[in-house]
C-alpha positions as CSV (number, residue, x, y, z in Angstrom):
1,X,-9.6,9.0,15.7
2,X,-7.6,12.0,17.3
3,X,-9.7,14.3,14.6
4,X,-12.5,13.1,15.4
5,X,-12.3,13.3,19.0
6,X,-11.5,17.2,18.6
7,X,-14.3,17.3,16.5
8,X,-16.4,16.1,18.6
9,X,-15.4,17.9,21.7
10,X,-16.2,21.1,19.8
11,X,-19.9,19.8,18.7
12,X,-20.4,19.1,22.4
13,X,-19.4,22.4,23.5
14,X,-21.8,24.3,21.0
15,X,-25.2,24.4,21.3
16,X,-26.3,25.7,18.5
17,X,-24.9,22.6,17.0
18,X,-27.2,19.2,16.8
19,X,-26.1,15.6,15.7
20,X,-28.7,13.2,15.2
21,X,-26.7,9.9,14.5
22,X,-27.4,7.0,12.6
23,X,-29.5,9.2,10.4
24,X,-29.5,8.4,6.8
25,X,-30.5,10.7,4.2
26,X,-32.3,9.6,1.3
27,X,-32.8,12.7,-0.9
28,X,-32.8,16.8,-0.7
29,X,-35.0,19.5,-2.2
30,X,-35.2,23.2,-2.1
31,X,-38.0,26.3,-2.8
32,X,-37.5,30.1,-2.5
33,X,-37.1,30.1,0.8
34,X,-35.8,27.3,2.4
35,X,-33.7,23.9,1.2
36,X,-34.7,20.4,3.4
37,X,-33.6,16.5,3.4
38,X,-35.6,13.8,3.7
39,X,-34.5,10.8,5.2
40,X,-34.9,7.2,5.3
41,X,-37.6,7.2,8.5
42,X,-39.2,10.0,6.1
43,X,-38.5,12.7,8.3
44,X,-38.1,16.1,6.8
45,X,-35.1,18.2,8.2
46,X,-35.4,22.2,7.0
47,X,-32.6,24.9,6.9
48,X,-31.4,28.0,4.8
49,X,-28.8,26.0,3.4
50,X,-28.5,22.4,2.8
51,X,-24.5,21.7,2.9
52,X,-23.8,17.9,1.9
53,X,-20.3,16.8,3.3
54,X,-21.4,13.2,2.6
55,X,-18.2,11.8,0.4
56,X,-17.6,10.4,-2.8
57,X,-21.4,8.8,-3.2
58,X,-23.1,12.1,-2.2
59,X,-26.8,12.2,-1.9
60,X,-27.0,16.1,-2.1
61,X,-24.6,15.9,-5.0
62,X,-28.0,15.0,-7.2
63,X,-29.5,17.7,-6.0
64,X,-26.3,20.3,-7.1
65,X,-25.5,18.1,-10.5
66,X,-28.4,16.1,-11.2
67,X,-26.4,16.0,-14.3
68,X,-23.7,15.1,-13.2
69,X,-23.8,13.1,-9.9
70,X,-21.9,10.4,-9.8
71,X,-18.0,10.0,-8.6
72,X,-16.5,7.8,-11.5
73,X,-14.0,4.4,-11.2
74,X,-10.5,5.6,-11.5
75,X,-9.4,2.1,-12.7
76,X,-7.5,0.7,-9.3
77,X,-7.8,-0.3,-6.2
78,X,-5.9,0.7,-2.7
79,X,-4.9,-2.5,-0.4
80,X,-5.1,-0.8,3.0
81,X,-3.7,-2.6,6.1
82,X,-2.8,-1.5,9.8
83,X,-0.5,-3.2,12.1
84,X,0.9,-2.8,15.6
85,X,5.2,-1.8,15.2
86,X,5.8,-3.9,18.1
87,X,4.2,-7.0,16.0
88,X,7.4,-6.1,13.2
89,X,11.5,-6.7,13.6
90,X,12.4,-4.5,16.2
91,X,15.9,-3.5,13.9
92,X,13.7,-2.3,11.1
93,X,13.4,1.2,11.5
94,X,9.7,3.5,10.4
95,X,10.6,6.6,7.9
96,X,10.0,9.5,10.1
97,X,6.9,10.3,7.5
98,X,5.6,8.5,4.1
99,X,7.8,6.5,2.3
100,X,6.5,6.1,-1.9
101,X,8.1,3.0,-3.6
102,X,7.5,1.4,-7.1
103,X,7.9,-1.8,-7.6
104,X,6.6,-3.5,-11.3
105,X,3.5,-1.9,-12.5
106,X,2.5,-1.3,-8.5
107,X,3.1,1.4,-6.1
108,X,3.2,1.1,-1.8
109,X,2.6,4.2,0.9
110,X,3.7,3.4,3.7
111,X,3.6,5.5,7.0
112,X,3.9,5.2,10.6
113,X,0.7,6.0,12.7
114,X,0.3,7.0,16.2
115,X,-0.5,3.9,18.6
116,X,-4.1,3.2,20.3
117,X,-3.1,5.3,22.6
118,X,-1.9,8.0,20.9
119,X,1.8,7.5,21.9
120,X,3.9,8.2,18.5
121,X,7.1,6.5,20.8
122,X,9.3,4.4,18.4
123,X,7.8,0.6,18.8
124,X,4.3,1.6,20.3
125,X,3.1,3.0,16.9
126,X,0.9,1.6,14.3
127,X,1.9,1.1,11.1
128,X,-0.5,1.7,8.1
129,X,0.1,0.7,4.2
130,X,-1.8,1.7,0.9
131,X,-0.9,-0.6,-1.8
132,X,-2.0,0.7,-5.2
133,X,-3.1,-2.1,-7.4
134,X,-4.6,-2.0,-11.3
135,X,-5.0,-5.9,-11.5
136,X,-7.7,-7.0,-9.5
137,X,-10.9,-4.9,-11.4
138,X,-12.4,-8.4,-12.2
139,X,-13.2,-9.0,-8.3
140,X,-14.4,-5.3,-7.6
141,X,-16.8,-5.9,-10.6
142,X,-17.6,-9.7,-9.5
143,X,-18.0,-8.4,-5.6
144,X,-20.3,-5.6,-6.9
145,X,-17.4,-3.2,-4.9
146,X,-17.9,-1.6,-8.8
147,X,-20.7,-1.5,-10.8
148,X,-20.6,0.1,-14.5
149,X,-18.4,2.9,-14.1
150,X,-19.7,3.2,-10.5
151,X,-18.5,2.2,-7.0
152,X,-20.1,1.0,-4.7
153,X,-18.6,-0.1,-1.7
154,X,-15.0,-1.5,-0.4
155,X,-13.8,-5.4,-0.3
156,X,-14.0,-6.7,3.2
157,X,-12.0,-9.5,4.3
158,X,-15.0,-11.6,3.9
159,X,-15.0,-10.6,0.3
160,X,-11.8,-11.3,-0.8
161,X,-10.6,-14.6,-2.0
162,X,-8.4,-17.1,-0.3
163,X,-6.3,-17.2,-3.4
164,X,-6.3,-13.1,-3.5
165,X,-5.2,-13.5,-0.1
166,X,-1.8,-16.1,-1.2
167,X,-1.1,-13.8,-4.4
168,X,-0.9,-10.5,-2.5
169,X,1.4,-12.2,0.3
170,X,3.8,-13.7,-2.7
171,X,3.9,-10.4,-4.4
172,X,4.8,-8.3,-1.3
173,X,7.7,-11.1,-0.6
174,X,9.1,-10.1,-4.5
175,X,8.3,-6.4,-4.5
176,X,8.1,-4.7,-1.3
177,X,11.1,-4.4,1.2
178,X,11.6,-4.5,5.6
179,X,9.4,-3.3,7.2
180,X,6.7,-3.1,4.5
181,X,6.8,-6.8,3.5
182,X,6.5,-7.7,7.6
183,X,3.6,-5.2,7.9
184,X,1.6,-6.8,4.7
185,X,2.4,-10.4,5.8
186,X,0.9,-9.7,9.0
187,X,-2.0,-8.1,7.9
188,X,-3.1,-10.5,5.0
189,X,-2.3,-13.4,8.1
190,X,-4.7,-12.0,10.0
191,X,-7.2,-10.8,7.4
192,X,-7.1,-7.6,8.2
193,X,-6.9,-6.1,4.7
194,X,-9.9,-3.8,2.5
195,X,-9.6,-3.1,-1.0
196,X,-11.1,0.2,-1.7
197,X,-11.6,1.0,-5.6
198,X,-10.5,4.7,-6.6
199,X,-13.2,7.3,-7.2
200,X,-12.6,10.4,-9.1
201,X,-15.2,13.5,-9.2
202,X,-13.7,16.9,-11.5
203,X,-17.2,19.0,-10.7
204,X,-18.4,21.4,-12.7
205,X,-20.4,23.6,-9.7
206,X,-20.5,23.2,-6.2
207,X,-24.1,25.1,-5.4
208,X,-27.1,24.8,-6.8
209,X,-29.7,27.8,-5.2
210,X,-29.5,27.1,-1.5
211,X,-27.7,23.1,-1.8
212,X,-24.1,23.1,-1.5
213,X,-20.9,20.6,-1.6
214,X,-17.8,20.4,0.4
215,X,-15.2,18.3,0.4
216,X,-15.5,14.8,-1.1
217,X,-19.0,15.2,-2.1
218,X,-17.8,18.6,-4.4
219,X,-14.8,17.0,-5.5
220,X,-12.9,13.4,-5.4
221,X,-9.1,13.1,-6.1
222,X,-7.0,10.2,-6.3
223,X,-5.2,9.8,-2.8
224,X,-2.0,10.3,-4.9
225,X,-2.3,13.7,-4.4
226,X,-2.0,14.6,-1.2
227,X,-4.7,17.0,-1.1
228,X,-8.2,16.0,-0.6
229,X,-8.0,16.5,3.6
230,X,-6.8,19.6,3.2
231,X,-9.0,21.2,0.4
232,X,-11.8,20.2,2.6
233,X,-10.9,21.9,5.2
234,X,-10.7,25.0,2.8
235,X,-13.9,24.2,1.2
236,X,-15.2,24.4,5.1
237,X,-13.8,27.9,5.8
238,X,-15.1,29.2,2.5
239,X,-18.9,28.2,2.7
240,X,-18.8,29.0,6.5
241,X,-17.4,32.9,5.2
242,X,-20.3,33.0,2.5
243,X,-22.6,31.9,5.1
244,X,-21.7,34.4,7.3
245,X,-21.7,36.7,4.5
246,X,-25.4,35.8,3.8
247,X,-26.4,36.2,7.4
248,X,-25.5,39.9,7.1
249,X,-27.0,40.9,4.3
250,X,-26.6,39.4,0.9
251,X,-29.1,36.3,-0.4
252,X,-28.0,33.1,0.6
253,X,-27.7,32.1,-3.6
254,X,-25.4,35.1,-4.0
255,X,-23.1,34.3,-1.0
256,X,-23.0,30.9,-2.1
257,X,-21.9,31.1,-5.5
258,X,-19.2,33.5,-4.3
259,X,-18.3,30.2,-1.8
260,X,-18.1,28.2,-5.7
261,X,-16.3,30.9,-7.4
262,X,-13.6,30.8,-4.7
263,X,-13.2,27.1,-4.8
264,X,-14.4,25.3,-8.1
265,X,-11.2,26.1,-9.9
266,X,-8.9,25.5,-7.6
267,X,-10.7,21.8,-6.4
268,X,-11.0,21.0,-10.5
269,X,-7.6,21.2,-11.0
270,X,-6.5,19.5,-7.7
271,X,-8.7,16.3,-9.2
272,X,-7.3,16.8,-12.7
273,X,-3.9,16.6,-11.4
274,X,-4.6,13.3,-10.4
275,X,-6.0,12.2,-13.1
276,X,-3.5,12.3,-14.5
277,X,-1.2,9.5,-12.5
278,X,-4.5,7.4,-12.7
279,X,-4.2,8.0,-16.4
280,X,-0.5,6.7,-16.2
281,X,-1.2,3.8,-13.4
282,X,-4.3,2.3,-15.6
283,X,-2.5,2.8,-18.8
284,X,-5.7,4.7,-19.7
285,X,-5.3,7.1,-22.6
286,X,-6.0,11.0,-21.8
């Protein structure tokens, strides 16, 4: 929320900037001279570029890899859950940053979180978990969260079985210690829990002519890796520098493909990289 209210400060203060919420775009198309999306009112939006910074299930990914477009099931699911510290046992003590811990075939983040109000005060925090899960495929695929190879959407609370709801609690009892387990158990008691299956994108361009893809549309890493927030933001700079480039002089197609000769090799082998715990989580050969 703190990102996005800086973010959105800055859009306020630049006019040369204009958001049109709850505007969905349904496809995107290019000519010589200009590149346009069309969206689902069937309005027609024009520009020298078309950038798509739409996530995992890009739209103006099938424009850049028609190929190629879609992010792929990594073979796991995240539990994610947020709770208030002041709901926990005021003795147990939040790591200062993330801690990682194993326990059977499963693995837990968990991290402290500023509170509502931003305070980061010990016991007005929030406290957020990711619990990385390879056993529950059947319900993404029966939920239609996964479809082929192909996902779709997150569990909601609604989605997810009562019975999901008793085995996660009994698990975290066995495998997860203070303050994780309190943190689960009070989540999953107040339904507050989303299971989001992994997506995983290795691309092999990032522009096609006058479209072009930043951050999770041009490439999607396992969370494991650390790194998908950050080589975002990189992927931002660079494209804004080739644009800029373009502006003075060059074609807009060269100064992009200098923006995907900058970035494709370093974003392929960020996703590669974590392929290759997904590999070793799913049991999945290479």
């Amino acid at each position: 929320m703190a990102v996005h209210a800086r973010l959105r400060t800055a859009v306020d203060a630049d006019p040369y900037i204009e958001l049109r919420p709850h505007t969905i775009v349904r496809s995107v198309d290019q000519d010589a001279d200009s590149a346009w999306v069309i969206t689902s009112d069937q309005q027609t939006f024009r520009g020298d570029v078309v950038i798509g910074a739409d996530g995992h299930g890009s739209v103006v990914r099938v424009g850049v890899a028609p190929d190629k477009p879609d992010a792929t099931f990594a073979g796991y699911l995240i539990w994610l859950g947020l709770t208030n510290e002041s709901s926990l046992t005021p003795s147990r003590r939040l790591p200062r940053d993330v801690d990682i811990l194993s326990g059977g075939e499963d693995y837990l983040l968990g991290y402290p979180l500023p509170g509502p109000d931003g305070s980061v005060a010990p016991g007005s925090r929030q406290v957020g978990w990711a619990w990385y899960d390879a056993s529950h495929n059947d319900l993404l695929r029966e939920t239609g969260s996964v479809v082929g190879n192909v996902v779709r959407r997150s569990l909601t609370s609604t989605d997810i079985p009562e019975a999901t709801f008793r085995e996660l609690a009994d698990k975290a009892e066995d495998l997860w210690p203070s303050p994780w387990r309190e943190a689960i158990r009070d989540c999953i008691e107040r339904r507050a829990v989303i299971g989001t299956p992994i997506a995983e994108y290795v691309p092999d361009k990032l522009v096609n002519g006058r479209l072009a893809l930043v951050g999770d549309a041009a490439h999607v890493p396992t969370p494991m890796t650390g790194s998908g927030f950050s080589a975002s933001l990189h992927d931002a700079e660079a494209v804004a520098e080739a644009v800029a480039v373009g502006v003075r002089g060059s074609t807009v197609e060269q100064a992009l493909t200098g923006y995907e000769r900058k970035r494709l090799g370093n974003v392929r082998g960020m996703v590669q990289s974590g392929q290759q715990f997904s590999r070793s989580f799913t049991g999945r050969a290479a």
